[in-house]
SERO-4910 file (N, C-alpha, C, O; in steps of 0.05 Angstrom, whole numbers):
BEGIN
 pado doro    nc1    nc2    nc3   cac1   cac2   cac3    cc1    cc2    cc3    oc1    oc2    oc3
  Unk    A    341  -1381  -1100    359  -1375  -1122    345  -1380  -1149    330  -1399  -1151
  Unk    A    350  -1364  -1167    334  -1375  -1196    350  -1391  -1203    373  -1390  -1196
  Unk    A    338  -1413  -1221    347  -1432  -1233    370  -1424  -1250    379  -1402  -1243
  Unk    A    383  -1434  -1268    404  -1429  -1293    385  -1440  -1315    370  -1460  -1314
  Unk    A    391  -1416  -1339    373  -1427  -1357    368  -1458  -1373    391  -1462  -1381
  Unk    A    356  -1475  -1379    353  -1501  -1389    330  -1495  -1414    306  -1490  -1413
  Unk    A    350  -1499  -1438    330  -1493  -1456    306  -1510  -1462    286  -1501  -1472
  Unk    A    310  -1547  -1454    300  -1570  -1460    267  -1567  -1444    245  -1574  -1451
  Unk    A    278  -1552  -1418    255  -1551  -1391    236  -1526  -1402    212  -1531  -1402
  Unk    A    243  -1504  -1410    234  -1481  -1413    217  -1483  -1441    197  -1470  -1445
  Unk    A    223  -1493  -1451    208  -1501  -1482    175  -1507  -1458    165  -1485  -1457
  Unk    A    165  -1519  -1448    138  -1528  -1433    134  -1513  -1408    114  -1520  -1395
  Unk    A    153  -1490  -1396    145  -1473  -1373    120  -1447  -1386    117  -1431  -1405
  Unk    A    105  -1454  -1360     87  -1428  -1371     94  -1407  -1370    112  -1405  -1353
  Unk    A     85  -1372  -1386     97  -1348  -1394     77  -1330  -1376     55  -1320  -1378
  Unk    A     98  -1331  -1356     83  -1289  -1331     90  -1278  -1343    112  -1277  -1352
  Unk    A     63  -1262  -1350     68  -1227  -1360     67  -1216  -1324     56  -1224  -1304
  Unk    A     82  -1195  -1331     88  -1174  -1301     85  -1143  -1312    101  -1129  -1325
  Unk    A     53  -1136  -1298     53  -1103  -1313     76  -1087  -1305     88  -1099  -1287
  Unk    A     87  -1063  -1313    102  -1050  -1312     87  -1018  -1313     74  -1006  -1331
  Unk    A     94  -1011  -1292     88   -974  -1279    105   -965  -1308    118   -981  -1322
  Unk    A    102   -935  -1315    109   -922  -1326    115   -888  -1316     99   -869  -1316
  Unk    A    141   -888  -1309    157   -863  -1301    175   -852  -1318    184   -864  -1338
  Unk    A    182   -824  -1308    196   -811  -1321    233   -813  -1309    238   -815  -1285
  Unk    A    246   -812  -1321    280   -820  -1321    299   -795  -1337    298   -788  -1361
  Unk    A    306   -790  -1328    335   -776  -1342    323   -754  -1361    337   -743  -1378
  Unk    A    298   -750  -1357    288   -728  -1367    267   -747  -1393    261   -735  -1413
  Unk    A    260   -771  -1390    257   -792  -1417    233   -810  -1396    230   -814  -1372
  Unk    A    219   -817  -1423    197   -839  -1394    201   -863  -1406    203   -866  -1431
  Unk    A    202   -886  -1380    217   -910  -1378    189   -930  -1362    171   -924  -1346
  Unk    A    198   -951  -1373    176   -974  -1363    193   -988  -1346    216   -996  -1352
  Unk    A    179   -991  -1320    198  -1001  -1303    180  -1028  -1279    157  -1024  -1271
  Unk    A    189  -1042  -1276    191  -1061  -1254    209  -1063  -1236    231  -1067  -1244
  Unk    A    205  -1060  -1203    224  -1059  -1192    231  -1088  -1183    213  -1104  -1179
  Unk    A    256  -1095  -1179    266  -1123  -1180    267  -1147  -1165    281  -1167  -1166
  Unk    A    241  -1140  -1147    235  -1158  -1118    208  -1160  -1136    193  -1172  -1120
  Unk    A    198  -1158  -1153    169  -1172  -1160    176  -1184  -1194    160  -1184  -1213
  Unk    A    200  -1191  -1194    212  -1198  -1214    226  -1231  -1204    226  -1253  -1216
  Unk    A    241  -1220  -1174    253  -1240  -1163    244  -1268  -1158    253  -1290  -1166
  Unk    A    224  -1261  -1143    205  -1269  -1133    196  -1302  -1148    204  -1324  -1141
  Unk    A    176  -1297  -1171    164  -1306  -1187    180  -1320  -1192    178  -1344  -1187
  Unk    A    206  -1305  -1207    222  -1330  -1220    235  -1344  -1206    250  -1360  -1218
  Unk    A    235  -1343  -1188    246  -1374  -1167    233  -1389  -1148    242  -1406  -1132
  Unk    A    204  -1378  -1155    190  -1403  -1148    160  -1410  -1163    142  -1427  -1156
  Unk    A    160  -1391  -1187    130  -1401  -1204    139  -1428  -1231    125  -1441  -1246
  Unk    A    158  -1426  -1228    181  -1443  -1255    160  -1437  -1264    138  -1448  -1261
  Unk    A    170  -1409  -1281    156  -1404  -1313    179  -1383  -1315    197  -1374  -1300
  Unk    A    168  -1380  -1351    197  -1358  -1363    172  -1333  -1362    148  -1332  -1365
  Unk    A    188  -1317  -1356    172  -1285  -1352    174  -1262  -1375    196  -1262  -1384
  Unk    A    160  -1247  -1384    165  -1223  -1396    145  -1202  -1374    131  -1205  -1355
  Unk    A    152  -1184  -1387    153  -1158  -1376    132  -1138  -1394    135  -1132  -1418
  Unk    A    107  -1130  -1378     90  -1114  -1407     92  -1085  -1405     84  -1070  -1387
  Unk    A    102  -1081  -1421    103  -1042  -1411     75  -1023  -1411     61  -1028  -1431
  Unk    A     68  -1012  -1401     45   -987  -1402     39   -972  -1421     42   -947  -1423
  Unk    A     28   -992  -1439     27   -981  -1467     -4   -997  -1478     -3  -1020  -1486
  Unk    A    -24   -984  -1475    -46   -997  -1477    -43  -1008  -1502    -35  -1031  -1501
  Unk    A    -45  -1000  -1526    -50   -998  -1552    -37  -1028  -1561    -48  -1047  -1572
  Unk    A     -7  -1024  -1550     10  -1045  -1549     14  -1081  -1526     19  -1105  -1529
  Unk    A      8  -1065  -1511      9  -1091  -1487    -16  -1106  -1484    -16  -1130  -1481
  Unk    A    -43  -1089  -1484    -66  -1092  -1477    -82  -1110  -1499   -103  -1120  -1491
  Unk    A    -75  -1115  -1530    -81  -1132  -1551    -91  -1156  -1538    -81  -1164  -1516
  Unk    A   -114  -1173  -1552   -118  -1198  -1555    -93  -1210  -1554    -91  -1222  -1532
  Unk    A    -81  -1211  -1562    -63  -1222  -1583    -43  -1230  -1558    -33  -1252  -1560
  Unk    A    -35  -1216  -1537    -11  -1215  -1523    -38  -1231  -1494    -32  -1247  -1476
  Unk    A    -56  -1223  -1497    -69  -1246  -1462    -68  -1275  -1475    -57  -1293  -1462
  Unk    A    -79  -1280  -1502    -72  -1313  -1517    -46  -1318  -1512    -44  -1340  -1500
  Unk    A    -18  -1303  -1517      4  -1319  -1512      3  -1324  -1473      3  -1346  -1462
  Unk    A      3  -1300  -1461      0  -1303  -1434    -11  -1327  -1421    -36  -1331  -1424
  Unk    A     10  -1352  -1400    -10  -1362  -1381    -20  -1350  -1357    -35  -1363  -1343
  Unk    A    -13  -1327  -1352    -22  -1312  -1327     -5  -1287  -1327     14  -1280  -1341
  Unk    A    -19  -1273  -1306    -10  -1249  -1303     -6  -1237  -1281    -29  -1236  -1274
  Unk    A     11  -1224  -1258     26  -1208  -1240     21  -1183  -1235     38  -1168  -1246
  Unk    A      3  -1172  -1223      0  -1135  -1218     14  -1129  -1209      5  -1140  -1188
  Unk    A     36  -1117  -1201     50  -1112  -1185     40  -1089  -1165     20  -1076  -1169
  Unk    A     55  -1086  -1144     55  -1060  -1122     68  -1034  -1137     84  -1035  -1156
  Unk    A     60  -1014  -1127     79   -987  -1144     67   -958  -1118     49   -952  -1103
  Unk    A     98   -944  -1130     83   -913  -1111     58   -901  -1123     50   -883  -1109
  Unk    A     45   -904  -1142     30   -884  -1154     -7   -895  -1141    -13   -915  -1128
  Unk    A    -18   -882  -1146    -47   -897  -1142    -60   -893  -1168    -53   -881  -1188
  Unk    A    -79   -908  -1162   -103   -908  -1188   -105   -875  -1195   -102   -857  -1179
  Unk    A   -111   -873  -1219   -136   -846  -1212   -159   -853  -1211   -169   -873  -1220
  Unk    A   -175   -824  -1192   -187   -840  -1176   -212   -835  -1208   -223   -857  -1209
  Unk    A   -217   -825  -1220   -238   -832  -1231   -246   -855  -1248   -266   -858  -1261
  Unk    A   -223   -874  -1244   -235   -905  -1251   -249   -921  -1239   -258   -943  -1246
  Unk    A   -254   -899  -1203   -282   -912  -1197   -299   -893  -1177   -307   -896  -1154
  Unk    A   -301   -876  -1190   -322   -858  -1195   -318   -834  -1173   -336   -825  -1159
  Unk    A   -293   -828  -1173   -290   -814  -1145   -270   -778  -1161   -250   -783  -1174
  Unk    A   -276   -754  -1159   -271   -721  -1172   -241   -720  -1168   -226   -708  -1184
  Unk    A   -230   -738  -1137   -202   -729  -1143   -191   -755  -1124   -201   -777  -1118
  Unk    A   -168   -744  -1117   -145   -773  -1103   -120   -754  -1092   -114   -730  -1097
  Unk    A   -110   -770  -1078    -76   -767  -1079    -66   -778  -1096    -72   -802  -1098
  Unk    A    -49   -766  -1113    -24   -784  -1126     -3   -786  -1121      2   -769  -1103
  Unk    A     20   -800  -1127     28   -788  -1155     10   -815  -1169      5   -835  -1156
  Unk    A      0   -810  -1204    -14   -829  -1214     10   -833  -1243     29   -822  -1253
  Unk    A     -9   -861  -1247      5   -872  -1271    -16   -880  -1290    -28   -901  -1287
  Unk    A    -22   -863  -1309    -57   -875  -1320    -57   -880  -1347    -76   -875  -1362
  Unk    A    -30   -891  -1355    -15   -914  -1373    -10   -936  -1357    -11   -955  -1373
  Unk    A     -6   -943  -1339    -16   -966  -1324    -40   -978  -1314    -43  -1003  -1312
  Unk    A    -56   -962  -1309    -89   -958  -1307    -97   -978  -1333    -97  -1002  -1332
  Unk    A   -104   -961  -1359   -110   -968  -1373   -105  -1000  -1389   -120  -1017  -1399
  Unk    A    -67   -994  -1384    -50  -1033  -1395    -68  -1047  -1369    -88  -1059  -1377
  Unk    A    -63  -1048  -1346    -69  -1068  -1328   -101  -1073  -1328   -108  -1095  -1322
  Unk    A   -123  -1052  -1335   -150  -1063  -1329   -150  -1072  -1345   -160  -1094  -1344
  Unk    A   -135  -1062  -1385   -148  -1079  -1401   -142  -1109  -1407   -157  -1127  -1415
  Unk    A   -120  -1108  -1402   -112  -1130  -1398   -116  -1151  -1382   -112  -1173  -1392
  Unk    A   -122  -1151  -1359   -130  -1170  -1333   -153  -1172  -1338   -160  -1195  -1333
  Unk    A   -181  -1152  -1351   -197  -1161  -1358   -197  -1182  -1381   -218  -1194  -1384
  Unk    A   -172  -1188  -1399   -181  -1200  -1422   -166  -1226  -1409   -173  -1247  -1420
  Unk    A   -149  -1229  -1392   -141  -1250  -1379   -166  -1269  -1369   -173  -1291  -1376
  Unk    A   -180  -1245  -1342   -201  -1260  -1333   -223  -1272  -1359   -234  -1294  -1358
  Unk    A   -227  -1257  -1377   -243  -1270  -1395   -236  -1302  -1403   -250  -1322  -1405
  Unk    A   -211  -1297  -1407   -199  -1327  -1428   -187  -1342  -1396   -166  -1355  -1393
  Unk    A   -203  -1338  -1381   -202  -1361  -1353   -161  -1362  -1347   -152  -1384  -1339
  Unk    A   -152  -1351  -1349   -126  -1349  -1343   -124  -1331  -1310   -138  -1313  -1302
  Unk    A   -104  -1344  -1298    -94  -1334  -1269    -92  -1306  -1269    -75  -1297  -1285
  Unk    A   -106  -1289  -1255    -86  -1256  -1241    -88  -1257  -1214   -105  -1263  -1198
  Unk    A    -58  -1248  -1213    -60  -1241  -1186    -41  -1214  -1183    -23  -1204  -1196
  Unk    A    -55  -1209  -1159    -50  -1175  -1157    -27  -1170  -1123    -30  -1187  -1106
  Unk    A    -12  -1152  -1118      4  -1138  -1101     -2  -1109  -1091      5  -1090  -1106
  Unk    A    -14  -1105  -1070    -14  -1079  -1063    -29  -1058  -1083    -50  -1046  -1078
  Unk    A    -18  -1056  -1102    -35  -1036  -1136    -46  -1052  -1147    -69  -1050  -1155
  Unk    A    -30  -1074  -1150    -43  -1088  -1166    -75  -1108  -1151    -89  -1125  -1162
  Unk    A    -76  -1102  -1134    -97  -1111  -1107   -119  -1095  -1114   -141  -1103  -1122
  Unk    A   -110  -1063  -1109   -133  -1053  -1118   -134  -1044  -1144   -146  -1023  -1148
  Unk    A   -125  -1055  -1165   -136  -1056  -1187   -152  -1072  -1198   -169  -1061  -1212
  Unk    A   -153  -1097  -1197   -159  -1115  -1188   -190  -1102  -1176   -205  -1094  -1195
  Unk    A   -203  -1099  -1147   -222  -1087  -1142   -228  -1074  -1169   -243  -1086  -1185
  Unk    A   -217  -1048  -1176   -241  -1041  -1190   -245  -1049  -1214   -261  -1036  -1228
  Unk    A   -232  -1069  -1224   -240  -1082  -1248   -264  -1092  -1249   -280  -1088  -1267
  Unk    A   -268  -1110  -1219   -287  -1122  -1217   -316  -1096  -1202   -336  -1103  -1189
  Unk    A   -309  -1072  -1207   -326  -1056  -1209   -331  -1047  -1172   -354  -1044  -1162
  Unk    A   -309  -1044  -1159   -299  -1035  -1138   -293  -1014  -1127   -275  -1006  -1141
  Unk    A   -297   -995  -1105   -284   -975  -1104   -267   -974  -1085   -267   -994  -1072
  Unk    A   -244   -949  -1074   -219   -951  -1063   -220   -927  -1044   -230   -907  -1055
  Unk    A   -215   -924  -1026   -209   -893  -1011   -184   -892   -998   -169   -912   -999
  Unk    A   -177   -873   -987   -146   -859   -974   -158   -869   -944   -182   -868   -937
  Unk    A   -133   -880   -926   -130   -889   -904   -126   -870   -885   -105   -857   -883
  Unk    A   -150   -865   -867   -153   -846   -841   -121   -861   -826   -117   -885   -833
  Unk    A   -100   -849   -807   -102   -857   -775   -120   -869   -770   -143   -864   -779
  Unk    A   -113   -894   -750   -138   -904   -735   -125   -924   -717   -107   -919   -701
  Unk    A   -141   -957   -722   -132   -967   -701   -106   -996   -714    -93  -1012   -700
  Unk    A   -107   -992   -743    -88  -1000   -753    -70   -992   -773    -74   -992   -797
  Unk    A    -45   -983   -757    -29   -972   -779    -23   -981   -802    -12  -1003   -799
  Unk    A    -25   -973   -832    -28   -993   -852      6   -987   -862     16  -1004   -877
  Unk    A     20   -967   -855     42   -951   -864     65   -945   -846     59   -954   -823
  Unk    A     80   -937   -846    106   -938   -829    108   -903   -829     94   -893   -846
  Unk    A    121   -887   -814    124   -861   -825    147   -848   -843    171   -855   -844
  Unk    A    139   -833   -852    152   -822   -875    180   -821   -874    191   -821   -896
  Unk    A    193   -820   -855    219   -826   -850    239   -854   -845    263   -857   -839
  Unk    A    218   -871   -850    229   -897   -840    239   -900   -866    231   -888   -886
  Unk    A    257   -918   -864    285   -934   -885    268   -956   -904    245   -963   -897
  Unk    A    277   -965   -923    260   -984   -937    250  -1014   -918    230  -1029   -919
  Unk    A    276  -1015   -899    276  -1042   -881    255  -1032   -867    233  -1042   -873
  Unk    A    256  -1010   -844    236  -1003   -829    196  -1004   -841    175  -1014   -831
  Unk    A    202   -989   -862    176   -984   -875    170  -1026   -878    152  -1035   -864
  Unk    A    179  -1040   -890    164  -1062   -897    171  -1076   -869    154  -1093   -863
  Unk    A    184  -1074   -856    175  -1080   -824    144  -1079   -800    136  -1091   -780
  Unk    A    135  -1059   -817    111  -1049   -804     88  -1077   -814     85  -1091   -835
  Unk    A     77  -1075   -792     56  -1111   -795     39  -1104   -774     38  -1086   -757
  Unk    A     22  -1126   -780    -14  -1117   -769    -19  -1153   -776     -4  -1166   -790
  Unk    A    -42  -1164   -762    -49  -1189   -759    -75  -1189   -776    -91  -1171   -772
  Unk    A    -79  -1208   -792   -103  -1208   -812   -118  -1230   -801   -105  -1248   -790
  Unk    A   -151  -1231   -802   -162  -1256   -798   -165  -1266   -818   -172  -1251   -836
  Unk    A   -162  -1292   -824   -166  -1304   -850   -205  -1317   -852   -222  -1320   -835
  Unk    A   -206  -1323   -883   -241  -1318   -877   -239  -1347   -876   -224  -1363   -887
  Unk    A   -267  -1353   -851   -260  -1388   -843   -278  -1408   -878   -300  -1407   -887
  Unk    A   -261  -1420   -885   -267  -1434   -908   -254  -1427   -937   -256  -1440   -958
  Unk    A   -240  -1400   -930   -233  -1392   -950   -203  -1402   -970   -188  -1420   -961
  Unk    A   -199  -1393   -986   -175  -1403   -998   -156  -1402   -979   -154  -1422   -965
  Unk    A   -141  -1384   -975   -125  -1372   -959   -129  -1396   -934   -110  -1413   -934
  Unk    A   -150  -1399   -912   -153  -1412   -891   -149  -1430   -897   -134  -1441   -881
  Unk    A   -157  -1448   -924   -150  -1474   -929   -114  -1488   -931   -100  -1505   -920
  Unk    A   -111  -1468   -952    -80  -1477   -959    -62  -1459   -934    -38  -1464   -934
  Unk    A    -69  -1443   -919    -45  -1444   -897    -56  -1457   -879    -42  -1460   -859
  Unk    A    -78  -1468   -880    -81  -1482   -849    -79  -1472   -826    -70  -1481   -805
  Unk    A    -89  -1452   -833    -87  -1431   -804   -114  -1406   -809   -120  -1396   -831
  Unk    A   -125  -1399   -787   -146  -1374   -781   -128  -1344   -781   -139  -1322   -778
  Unk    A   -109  -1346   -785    -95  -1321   -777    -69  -1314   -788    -52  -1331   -789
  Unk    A    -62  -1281   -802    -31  -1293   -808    -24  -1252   -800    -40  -1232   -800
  Unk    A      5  -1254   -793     25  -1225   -795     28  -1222   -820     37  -1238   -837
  Unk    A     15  -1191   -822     22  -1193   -855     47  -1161   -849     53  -1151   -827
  Unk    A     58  -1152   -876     73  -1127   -883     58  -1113   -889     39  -1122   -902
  Unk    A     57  -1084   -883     30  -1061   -889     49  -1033   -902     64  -1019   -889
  Unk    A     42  -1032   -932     64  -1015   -942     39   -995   -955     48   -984   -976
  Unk    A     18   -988   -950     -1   -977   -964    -19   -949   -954    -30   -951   -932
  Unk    A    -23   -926   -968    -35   -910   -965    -72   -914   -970    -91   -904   -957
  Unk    A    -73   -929   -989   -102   -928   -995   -117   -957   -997   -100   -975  -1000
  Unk    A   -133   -964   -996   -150   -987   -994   -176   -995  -1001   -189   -975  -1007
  Unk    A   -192  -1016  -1003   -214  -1011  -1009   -241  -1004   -992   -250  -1015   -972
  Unk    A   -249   -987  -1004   -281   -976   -996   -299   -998  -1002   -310  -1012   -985
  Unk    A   -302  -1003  -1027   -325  -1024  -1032   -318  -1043  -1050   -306  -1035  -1069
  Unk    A   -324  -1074  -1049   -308  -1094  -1057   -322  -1103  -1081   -346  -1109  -1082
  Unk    A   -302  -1104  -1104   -315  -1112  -1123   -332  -1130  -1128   -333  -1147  -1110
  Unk    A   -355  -1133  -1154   -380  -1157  -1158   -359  -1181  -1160   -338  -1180  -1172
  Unk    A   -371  -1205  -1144   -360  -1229  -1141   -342  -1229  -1130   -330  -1249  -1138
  Unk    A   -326  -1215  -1111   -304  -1225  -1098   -302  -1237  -1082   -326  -1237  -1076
  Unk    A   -293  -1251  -1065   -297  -1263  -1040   -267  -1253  -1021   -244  -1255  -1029
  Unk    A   -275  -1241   -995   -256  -1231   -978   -240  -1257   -968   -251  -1278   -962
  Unk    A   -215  -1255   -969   -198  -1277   -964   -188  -1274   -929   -188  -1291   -912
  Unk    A   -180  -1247   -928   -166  -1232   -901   -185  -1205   -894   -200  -1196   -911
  Unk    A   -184  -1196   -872   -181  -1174   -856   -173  -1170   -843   -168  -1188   -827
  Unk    A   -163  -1138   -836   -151  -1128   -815   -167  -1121   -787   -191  -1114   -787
  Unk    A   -155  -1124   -770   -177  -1111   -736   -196  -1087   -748   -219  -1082   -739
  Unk    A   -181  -1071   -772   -205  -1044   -772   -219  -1049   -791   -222  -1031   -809
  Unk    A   -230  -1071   -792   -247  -1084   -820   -238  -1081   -846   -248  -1094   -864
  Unk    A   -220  -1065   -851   -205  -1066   -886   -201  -1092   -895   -193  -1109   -879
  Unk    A   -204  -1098   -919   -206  -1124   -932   -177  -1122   -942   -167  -1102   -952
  Unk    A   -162  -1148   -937   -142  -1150   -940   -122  -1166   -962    -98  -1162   -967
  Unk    A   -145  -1189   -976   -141  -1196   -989   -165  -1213  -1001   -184  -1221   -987
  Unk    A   -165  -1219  -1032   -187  -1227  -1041   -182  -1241  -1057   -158  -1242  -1066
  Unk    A   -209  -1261  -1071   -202  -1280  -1086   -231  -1291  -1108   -253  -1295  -1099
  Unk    A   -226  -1294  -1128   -248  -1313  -1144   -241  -1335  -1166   -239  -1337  -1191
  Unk    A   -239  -1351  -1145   -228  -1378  -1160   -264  -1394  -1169   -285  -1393  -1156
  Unk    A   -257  -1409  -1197   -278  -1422  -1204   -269  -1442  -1223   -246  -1438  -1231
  Unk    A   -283  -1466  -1232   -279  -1475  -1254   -260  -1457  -1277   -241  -1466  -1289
  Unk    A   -271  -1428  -1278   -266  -1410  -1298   -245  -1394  -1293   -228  -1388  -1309
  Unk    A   -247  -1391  -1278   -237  -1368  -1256   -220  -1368  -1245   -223  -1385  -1228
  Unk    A   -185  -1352  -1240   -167  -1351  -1213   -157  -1325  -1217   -148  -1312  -1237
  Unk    A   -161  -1321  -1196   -165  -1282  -1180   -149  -1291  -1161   -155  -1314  -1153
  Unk    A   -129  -1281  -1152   -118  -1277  -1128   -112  -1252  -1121   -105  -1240  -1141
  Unk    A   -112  -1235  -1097   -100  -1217  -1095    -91  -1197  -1060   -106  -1187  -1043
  Unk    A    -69  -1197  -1061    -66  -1178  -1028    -61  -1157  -1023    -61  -1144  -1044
  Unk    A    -58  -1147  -1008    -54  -1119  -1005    -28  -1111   -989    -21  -1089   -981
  Unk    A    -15  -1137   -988     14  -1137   -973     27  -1148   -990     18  -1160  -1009
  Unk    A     60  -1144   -983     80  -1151  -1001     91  -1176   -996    108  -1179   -979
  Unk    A     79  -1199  -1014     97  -1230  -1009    122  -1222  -1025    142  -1232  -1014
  Unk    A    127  -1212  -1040    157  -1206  -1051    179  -1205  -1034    199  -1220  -1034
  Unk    A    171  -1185  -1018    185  -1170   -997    205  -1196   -980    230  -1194   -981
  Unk    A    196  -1214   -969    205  -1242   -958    188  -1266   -959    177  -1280   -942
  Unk    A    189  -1265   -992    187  -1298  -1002    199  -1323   -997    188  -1344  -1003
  Unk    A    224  -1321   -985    247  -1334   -990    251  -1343   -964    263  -1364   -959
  Unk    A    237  -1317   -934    232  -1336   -908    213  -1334   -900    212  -1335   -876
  Unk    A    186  -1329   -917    166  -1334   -899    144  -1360   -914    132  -1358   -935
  Unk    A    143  -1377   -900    117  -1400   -914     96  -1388   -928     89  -1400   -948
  Unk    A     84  -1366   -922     66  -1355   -935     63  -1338   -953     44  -1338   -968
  Unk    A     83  -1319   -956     95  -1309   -985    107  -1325  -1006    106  -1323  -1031
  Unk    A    120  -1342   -991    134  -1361  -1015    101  -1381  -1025    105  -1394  -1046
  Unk    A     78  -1384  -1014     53  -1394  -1016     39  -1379  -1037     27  -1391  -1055
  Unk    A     40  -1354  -1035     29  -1336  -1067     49  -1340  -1092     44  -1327  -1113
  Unk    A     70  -1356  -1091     78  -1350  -1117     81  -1383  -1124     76  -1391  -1147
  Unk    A     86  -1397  -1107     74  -1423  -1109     56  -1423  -1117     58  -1426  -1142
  Unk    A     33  -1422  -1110     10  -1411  -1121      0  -1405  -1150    -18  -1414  -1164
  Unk    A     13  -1390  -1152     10  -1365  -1177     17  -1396  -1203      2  -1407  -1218
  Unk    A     45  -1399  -1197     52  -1425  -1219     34  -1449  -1214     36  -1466  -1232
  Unk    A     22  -1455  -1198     12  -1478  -1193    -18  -1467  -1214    -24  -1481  -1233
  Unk    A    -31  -1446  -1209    -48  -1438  -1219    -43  -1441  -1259    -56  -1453  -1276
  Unk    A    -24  -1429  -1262    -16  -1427  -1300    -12  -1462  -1300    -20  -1475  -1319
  Unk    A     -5  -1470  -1288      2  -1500  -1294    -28  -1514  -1295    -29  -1534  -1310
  Unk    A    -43  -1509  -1285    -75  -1513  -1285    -75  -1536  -1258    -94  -1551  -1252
  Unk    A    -49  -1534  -1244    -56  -1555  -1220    -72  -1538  -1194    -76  -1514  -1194
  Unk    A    -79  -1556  -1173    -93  -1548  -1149    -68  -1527  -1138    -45  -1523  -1145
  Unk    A    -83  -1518  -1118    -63  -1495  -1108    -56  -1510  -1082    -72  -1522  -1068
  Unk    A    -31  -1507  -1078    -11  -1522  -1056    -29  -1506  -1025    -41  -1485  -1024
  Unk    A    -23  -1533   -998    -13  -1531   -984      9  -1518   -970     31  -1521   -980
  Unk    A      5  -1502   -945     31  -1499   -935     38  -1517   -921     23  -1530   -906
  Unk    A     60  -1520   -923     82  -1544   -907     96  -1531   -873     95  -1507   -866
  Unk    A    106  -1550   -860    114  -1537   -840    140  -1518   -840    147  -1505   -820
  Unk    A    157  -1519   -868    180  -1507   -872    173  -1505   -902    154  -1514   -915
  Unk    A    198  -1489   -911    193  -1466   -940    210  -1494   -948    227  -1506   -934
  Unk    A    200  -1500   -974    216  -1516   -992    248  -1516   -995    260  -1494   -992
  Unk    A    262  -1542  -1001    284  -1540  -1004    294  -1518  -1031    318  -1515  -1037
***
């Protein structure tokens, strides 16, 4: 449940920016967030949130990563285009007012040592910031997607088993080699950005999730939806734990044997 507002507490909570896709509405184009990567955060990063719309010129400023303690990629239908990493065409549908707010911005985040972490788009954006590339998902031996007909429940139903990398962030704070993740994705990465370190994989070697934490440094990012069931799973509710633990400049939590009271 989110808190009720407390003005006394909120005066010292740190400020998520959450990029925002940019679509068209009622014949009018609208900046949108959908409300499970909104939910999320605010009931368990305790920070106050804004919302950055897809407006490079505007969102992407110095000026707006200095107020920012971190930042949220979100998941979305659209994909990159693909020539942000070096590829003639793609599937879309694309959003490349989001392209532009989210690399410039996450780049000026990672500069000034502030938290990103990324969701599904925001996963592989993320990659090619860090100078990465992405391709469209063959059939094979792990379905990353549900079929086109399945219901919203059905589609984020669909799950595949990740190995976690032994030593890695991820292996550390769940305390576990292994986790079920949600697979809501058409495309993925080809080649992994400079400096990343693989957190997860899937059985068909796709990198699943990644990370570059340093002194300087906090990168998080998956390619599955912790949004989706934050609220019952230890390990989704663990990325956004996370995420606040990160803007607060503390160590990143432990999972526990049950989800917090």
């Amino acid at each position: 449940m989110i808190r009720a507002f407390d003005p006394a507490s909120s005066a010292s909570r740190p400020l998520l920016g959450i990029g925002c896709c940019q679509r068209e509405f009622e014949g009018e184009q609208i900046h949108r967030v959908i409300d499970r990567y909104v939910q999320a955060p605010a009931a368990v990063c305790d920070a106050d949130i804004v919302l950055v719309p897809a407006m490079e010129d505007v969102s992407a400023s110095v000026g707006l990563s200095r107020r920012l303690d971190g930042l949220l990629l979100t998941g979305s239908t659209s994909n990159m285009m693909p020539a942000r990493y070096g590829k003639a065409d793609g599937n879309g549908p694309f959003d490349p007012a989001r392209d532009a707010t989210s690399l410039r911005l996450a780049a000026q985040m990672v500069e000034a040592g502030k938290p990103v972490f990324g969701i599904c788009r925001g996963f592989q954006e993320l990659n090619v910031l860090f100078g990465g590339k992405l391709c469209d998902l063959p059939h094979g031996e792990v379905q990353h997607h549900a079929p086109d007909t399945a219901s919203l429940e059905e589609m984020f139903a669909q799950s595949h088993q990740v190995e976690l990398t032994d030593g890695g962030v991820l292996a550390q704070c769940w305390q576990t080699g292994h986790a079920t993740v949600n697979s809501v994705h058409f495309q993925g990465i080809e080649r992994l950005g400079n400096g990343l370190q693989v957190e997860a994989m899937a059985d068909d070697s796709l990198v699943e999730a990644f990370s570059q934490i340093s002194a300087s440094t906090c990168v998080m990012a998956v390619q599955w939806h912790p949004e989706w069931d934050f609220a019952t799973n230890p390990q989704s509710h663990w990325f956004f734990a996370a995420l606040g633990a990160a803007m607060r400049g503390d160590a990143l939590p432990k999972i526990t044997s049950a989800l917090p009271a």
